[in-house]
N, C-alpha and C positions, 0 to 999 in steps of 0.2 A: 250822297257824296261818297266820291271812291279816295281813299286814302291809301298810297303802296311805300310803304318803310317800312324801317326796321323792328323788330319784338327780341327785347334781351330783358335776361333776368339783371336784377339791380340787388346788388347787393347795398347796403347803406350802411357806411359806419361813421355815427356819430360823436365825436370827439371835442376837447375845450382845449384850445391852445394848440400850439405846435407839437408834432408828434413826435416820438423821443426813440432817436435813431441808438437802434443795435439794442434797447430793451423793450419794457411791455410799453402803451399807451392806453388807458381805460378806454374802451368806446361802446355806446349803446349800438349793436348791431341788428338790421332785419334784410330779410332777402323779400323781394317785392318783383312783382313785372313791371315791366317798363320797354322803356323803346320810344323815341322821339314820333314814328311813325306811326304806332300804337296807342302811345298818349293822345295823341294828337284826336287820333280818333274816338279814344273813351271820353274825354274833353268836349266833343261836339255833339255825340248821343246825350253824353249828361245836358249840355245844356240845349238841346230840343230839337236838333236835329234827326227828323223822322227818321231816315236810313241811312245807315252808315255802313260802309263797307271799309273792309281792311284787307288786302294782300300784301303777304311778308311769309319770311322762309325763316324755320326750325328749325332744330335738330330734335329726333326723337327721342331725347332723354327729358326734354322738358316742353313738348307738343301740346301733352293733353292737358296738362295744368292752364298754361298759355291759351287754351282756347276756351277753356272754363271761365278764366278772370275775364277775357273780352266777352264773351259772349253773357256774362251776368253783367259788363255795363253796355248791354244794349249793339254792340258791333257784330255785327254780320262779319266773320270768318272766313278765307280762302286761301288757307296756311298751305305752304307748302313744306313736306317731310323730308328735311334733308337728311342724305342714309348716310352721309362721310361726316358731316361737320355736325359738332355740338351746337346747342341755342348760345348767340351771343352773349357775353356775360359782362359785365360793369360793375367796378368797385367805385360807386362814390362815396371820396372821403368828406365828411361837410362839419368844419368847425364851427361848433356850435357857438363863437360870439354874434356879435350885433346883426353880422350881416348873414350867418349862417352860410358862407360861400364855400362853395364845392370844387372838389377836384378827381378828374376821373381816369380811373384806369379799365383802358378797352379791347377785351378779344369780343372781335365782330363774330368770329364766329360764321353759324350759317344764314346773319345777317346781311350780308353782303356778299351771297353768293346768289341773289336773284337771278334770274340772266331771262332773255327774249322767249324761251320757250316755258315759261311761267305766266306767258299773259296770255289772255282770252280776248277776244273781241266784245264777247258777250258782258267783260267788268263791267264795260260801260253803260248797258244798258240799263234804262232809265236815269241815268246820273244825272246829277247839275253842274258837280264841279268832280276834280281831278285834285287833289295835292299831291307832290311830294316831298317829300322827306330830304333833305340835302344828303342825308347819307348815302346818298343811292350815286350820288355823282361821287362816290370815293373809289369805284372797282372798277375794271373794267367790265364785268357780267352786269353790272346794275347799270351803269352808265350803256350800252346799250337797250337793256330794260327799259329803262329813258326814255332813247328815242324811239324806240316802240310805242311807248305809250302816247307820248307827243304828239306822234303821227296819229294814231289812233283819236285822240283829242280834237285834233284840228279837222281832221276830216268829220267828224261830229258836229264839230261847232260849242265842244265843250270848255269853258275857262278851267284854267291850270294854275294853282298859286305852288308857291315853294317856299322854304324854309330850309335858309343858306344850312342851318346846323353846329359847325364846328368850324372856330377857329383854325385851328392844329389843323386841320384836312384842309381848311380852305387853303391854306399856305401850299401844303406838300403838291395839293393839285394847280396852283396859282390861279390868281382871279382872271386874267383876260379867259384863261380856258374856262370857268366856272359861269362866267358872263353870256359867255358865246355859248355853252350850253341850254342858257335858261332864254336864250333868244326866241320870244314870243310869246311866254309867258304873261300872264294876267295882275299877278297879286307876286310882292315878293317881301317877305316878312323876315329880316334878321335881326339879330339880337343889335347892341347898341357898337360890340364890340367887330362885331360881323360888317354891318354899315362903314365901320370908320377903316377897316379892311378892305372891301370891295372899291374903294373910292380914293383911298390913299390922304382922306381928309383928317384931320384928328378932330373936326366940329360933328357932334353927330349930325346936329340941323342940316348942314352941308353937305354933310353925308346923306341923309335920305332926300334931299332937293336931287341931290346928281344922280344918284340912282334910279330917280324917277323920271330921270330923259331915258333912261333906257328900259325899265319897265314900268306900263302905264300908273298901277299904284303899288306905292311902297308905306308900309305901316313897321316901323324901326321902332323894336319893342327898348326899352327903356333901364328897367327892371324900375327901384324903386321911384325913379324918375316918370312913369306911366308910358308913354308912348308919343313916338311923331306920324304924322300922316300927308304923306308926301302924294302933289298929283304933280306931272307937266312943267319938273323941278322947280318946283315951288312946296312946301310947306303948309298944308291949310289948315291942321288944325295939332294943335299941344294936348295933349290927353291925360289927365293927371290921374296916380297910380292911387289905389284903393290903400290907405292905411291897414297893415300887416303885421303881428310880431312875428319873424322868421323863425322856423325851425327847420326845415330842409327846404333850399332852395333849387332841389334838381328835379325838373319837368317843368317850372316855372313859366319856361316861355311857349311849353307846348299847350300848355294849359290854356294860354292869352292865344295863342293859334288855330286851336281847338275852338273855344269859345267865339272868338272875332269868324272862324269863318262859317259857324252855324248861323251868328245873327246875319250875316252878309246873306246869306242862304233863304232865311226869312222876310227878305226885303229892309233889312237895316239899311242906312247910308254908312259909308266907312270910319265916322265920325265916329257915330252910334254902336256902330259894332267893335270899337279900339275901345271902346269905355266897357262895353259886356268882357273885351278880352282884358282887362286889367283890375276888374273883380272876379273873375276866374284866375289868375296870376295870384291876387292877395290870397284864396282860398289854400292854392296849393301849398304857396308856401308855410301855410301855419299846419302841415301836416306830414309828415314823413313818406319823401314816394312823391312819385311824379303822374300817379292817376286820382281819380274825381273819390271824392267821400259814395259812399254806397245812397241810392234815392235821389228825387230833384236836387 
């Protein structure tokens, strides 16, 4: 599998309650990598996906670290060294009550400065599948990247899944153009809040039914709710989410990404492989960081 998004460092800072403006607020803090595009891919190698590839763009202040951490879970590396722009950086803030939910502040950085002369023809070779990363439809350099790639896919005969990513960017870019983008796509996996976005529904059910007249399968991740699995706007299966205590819920859904398209990979049904992706979901979030504990 070739996976191309984004690699930012993640800062995390864990806090109880609302943060207390104009003084201090205690928070457990760690700096970690991350990257929706990144996870995604550490997610897939952990759970047994023989090869996994990742392209995504640096900056040379935090390159080597970046290909150290992927390349120890198992991802095949073809970073690219951006000489202007720093590595993307993200501060998640995540209040540490019940739900552990997160809130991010984001310099992309030389995240989103991918562009068309970054790809290779050769990515693909030996591939099964393509994902991207929704972040890549935020710029213009990635969103041509895109259809580079796209084109490169189809002419293969390779499947394409996507992962909307971000609310906040879905908006600033608007859905018919996000829609029209992901035109041909295979697999399209958004969050719950993401679905009821693309769709203009506020039922998620409804939500992943409509979205799947327009790409063939849709797997509308849930959080603790588990997941829907949408074919042929219809609904066919409820997927219930693996009992969890939260402690940072940020990579959560790259995790269920990650994981849902290795089993897909290994001849799972989509049924089978939303259940592997929401026991990789509960894993994440009992741990701080949005990549895989180190081993099986």
């Amino acid at each position: 599998m070739l996976v191309v998004g984004d690699i930012v460092t993640d800062v995390v800072a864990r806090h109880r309650g609302p943060l207390a403006p104009g003084t201090d607020t205690v928070a457990a803090i760690r700096t970690v990598p991350g990257g929706a595009g990144a996870n995604v891919a550490c997610w897939a190698s952990h759970r047994g996906c023989p090869d996994v590839r990742l392209l995504g763009r640096v900056g040379r202040d935090a390159a080597a670290w970046h290909d150290r951490e992927l390349a120890a879970s198992g991802v095949r590396t073809h970073l690219v060294v951006d000489s202007e722009a720093p590595t993307g950086t993200v501060i998640c803030l995540v209040d540490t009550g019940a739900a552990a939910e997160r809130t991010f502040l984001t310099d992309s950085g030389a995240a989103l400065r991918l562009e068309p002369d970054d790809w290779s023809p050769t990515l693909l070779d030996g591939v099964a599948r393509l994902h991207l990363s929704g972040y890549l439809f935020f710029s213009e350099p990635c969103r041509a990247l895109v259809a580079t790639a796209l084109d490169a896919a189809r002419a293969r005969g390779v499947p394409v899944s996507v992962d909307p990513a971000s609310t906040g960017f879905l908006v600033e870019l608007g859905v018919n153009r996000f829609l029209g983008l992901v035109e041909g796509v295979d697999v399209l996996l958004p969050s719950r809040d993401e679905a009821c976005l693309l769709t203009g529904l506020p039922d998620p059910a409804d939500a992943a039914a409509k979205l799947s007249r327009h790409v063939p399968l849709v797997v509308a991740k849930q959080g603790g709710d588990g997941a829907l699995v949408a074919r042929d706007g219809t609904v066919r299966a409820r997927v219930p989410a693996v009992p969890a205590r939260p402690v940072d819920t940020t990579g959560a859904g790259d995790a269920f990404t990650g994981a849902f398209l290795a089993a897909l990979l290994t001849g799972a049904e989509p049924e089978e492989a939303a259940v592997a992706g929401c026991a990789a979901g509960a894993t994440a979030v009992a741990r701080v960081g949005g990549r895989p504990p180190a081993g099986p």
